[in-house]
C-alpha positions in Angstrom: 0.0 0.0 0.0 1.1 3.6 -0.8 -0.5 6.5 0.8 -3.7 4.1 1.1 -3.5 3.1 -2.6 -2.5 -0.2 -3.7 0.0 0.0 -6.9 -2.3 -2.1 -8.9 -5.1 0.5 -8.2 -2.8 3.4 -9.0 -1.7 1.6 -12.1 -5.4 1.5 -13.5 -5.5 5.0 -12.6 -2.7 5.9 -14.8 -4.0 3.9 -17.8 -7.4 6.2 -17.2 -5.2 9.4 -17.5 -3.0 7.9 -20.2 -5.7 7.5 -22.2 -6.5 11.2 -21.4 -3.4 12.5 -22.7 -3.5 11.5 -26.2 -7.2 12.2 -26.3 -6.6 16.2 -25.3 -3.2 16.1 -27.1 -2.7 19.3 -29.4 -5.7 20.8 -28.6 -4.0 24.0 -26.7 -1.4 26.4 -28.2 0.5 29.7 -27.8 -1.2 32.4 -29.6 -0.6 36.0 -29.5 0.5 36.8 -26.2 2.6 39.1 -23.3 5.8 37.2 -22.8 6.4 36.7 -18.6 9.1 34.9 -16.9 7.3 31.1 -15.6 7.5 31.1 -11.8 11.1 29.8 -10.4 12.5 29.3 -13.9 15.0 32.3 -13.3 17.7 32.3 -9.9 16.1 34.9 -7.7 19.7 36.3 -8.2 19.0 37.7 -11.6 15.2 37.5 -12.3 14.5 41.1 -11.7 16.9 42.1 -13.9 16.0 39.5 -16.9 12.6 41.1 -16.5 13.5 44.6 -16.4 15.7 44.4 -19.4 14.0 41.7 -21.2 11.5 44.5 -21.7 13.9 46.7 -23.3 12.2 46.5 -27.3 9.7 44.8 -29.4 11.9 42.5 -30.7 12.8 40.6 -27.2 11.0 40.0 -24.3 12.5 38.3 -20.6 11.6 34.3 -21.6 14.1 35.1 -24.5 16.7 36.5 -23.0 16.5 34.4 -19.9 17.0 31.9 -22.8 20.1 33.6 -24.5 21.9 33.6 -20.8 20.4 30.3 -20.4 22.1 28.7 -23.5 25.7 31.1 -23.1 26.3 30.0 -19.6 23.6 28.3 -17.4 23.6 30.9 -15.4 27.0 31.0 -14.4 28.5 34.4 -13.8 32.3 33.2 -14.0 31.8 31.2 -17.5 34.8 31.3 -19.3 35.0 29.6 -22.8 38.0 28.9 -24.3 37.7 31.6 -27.0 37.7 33.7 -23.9 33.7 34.8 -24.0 33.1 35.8 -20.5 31.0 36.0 -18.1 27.4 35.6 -17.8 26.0 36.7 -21.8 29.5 35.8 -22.6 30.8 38.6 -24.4 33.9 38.4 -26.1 36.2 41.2 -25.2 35.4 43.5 -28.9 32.4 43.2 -28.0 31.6 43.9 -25.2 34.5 46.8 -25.3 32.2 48.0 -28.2 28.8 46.8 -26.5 29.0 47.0 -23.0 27.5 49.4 -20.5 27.4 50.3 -17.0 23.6 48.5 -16.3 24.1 49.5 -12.6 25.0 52.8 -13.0 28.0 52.2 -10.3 30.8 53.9 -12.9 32.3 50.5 -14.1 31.5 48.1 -17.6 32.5 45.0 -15.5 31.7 41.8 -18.0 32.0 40.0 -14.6 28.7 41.4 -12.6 25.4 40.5 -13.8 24.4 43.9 -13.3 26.3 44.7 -16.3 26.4 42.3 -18.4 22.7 41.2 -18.6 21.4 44.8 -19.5 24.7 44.9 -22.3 22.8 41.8 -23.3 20.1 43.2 -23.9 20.9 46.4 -25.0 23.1 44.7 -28.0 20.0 42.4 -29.0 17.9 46.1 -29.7 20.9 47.5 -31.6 20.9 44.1 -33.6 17.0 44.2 -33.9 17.4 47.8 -35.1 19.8 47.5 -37.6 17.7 44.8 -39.8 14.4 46.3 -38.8 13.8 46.9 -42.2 14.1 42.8 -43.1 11.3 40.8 -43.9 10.2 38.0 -41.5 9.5 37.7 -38.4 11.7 40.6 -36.4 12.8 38.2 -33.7 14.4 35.6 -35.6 16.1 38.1 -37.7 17.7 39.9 -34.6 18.7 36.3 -33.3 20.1 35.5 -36.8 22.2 39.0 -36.4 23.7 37.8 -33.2 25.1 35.0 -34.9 25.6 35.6 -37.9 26.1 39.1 -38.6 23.2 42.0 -39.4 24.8 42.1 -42.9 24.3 38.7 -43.6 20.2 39.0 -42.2 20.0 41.9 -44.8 21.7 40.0 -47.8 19.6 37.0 -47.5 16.4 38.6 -46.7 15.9 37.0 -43.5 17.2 34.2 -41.5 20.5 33.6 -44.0 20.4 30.0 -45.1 23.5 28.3 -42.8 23.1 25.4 -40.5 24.8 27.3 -37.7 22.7 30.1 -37.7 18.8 28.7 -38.3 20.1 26.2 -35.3 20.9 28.7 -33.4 17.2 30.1 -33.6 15.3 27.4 -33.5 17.2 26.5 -30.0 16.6 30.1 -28.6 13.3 30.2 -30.2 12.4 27.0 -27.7 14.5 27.1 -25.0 12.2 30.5 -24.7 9.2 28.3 -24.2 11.0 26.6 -20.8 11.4 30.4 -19.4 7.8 31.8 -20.3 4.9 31.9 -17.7 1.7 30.0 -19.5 -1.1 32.2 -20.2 -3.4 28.4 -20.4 -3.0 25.5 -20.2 0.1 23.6 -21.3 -0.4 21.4 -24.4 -0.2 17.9 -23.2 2.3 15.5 -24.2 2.5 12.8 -26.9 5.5 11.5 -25.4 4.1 10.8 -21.8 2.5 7.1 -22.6 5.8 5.6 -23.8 7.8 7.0 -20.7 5.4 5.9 -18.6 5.5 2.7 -19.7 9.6 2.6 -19.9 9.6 3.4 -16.3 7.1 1.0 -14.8 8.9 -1.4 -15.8 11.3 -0.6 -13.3 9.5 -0.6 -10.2 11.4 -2.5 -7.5 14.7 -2.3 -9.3 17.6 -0.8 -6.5 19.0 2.4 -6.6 22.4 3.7 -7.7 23.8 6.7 -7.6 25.0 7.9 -11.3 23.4 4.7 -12.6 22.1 5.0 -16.5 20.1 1.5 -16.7 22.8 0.0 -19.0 24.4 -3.8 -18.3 27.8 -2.4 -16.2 25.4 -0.4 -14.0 23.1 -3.9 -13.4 20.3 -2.1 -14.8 19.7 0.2 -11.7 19.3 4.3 -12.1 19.5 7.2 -10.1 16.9 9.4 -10.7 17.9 11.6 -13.4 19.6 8.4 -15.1 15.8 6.9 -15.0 13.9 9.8 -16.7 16.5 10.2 -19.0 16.4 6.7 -19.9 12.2 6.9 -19.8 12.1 10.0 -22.1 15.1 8.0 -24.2 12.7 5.0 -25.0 10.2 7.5 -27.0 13.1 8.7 -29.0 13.7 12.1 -26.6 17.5 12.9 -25.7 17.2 14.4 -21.9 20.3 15.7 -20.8 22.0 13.6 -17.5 21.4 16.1 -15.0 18.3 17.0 -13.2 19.0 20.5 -12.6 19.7 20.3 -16.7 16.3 18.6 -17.6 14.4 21.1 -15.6 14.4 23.3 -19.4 13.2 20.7 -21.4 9.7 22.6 -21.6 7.5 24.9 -20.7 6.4 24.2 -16.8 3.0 24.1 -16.0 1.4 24.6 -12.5 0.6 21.9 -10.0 -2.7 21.9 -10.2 -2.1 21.0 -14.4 0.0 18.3 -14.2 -0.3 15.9 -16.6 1.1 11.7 -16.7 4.6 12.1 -18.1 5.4 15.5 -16.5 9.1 15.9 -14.5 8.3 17.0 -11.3 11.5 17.9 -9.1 12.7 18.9 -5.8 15.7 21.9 -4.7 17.1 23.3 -2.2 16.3 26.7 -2.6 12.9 27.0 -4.0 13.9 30.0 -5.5 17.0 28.7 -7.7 16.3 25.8 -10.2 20.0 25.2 -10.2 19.9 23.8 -6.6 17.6 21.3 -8.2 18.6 18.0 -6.5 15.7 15.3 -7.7 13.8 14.4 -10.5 10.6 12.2 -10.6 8.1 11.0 -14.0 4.7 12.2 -12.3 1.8 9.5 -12.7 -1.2 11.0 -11.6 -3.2 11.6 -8.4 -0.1 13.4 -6.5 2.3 10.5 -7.7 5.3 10.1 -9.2 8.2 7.5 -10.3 11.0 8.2 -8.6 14.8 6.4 -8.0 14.8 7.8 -4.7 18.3 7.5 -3.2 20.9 4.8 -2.1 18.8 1.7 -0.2 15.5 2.2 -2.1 14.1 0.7 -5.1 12.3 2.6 -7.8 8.9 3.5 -6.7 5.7 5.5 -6.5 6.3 8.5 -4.1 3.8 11.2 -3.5 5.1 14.8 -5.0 4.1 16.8 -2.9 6.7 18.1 -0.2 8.7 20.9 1.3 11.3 21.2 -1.7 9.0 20.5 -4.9 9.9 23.5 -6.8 7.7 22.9 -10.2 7.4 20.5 -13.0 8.3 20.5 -17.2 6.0 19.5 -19.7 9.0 17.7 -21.2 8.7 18.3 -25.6 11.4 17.1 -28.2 11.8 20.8 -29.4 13.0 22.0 -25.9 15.2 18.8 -25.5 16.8 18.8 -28.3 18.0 22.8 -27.4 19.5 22.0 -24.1 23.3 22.5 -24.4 26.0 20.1 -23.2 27.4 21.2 -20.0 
């Protein structure tokens, strides 16, 4: 028994709202709407600034910028790449000695402090948006295709220019923005959830390991990010290994939407999805599937508790745009 449920009970529960999700499936979509940052999906550290100066022109708005920082350094003030981009936008040093400003009016352009850099971010994304403003298409995509690929290049072509780099680049911005924008309804449900479902049912009962992925030289066993990854794997979905990692792999709708498939998951500070220590495949009814920790078996745990911080609606679009850390 489970919280006064038996398991076969709660399994014919979850083939009633399986059978829901791909009745409902596409039936909800974006629309025209006011682009908001989704509860929790920024650090508290830097949320009222992505929302300040995501605001800064038409052609942005704080779910996409939140998604340029996002993608550049998960969040990570001290990034440094190797062709020395730095800081949290990563600027390279032309750039930003061409680009940067002082966002905190203090009397420094410090690449290093948030308070700089993210308002240089944004700032640079109007000038790009302004200097093709005149290009056909849609004016977003253009200014993202001028931050990678050069404004000239955006004009030339007439729009998004035609190289691989630079219409990826897009499309990952264009959904990674999805992962940082509050829902104005209800979150489309997912085609996807059955299949995972199923995956990770059948791995009830099988014993935790920490860093385990399922395959033969771990016996089979997961930890819990190993075990949605492998469940969301099964349908043809790459997840990445971390849970903190997998919390942008869609847009994240409330707890009183969940949906069968959803990743529901558990931090240390509620107000930081990188503390973001656990990762479960919600069921239905306040359940989830869950590799809880050393000792335990894979399971059906109830979600809600002190450190459940939110859920994704997990789609193969926002997957596919989470980088490799």
């Amino acid at each position: 028994m489970i919280g006064g449920i038996s398991s076969g009970g709660l399994l014919g529960f979850l083939g009633l709202l399986l059978v829901g999700t791909f009745v409902v499936a596409g039936n909800t979509g974006p629309g025209g709407r006011k682009v908001d940052l989704a509860e929790g999906a920024v650090p508290a550290a830097y949320q009222p600034l992505v929302a300040k100066w995501g605001n800064l022109c038409a052609a942005i708005n704080p779910a996409l910028l939140a998604a340029q920082l996002y993608q550049e350094s998960g969040w990570n003030p001290k990034a440094q790449s190797p062709a020395e981009a730095q800081g949290i936008a990563q600027f390279i040093p032309g750039t930003w000695a061409a680009h940067g400003i002082d966002g905190n009016g203090d009397g420094k352009r410090d690449v290093w402090d948030p308070a700089d850099a993210i308002p240089s971010a944004a700032t640079y994304d109007c000038k790009l948006a302004g200097y093709v403003k005149d290009v056909p298409g849609d004016r977003t995509d253009n200014m993202l295709a001028a931050y990678n690929a050069g404004a000239y290049a955006v004009i030339k072509y007439g729009g998004v220019p035609p190289y691989r780099e630079t219409r990826n680049y897009v499309k990952v911005i264009r959904a990674l923005e999805q992962s940082f924008a509050r829902p104005v309804q209800r979150v489309a449900p997912s085609r996807l959830a059955a299949g995972a479902i199923h995956y990770a049912q059948d791995k009830l009962g099988t014993p935790y390991l920490w860093g385990g992925n399922g395959t033969p030289e771990h016996d089979g066993r997961f930890d819990c990010s190993g075990l949605t990854k492998a469940a969301y794997a099964s349908v043809g979905v790459t997840l990445p290994r971390v849970a903190n990692d997998q919390w942008n792999a869609g847009p994240h709708p409330k707890r009183d939407e969940l949906l069968p498939g959803d990743l529901v998951f558990f931090a240390y500070d509620l107000t930081d999805p990188r503390s973001i220590h656990h990762v479960g495949l919600y069921v239905g009814g306040g359940y989830m599937i869950n590799a809880p920790y050393t000792g335990a078996v894979i399971r059906f745990d109830e979600i809600d508790a002190p450190d459940y911080i939110g859920a994704t609606r997990v789609t193969a679009d926002g997957a596919a745009a989470l980088p490799n850390r």
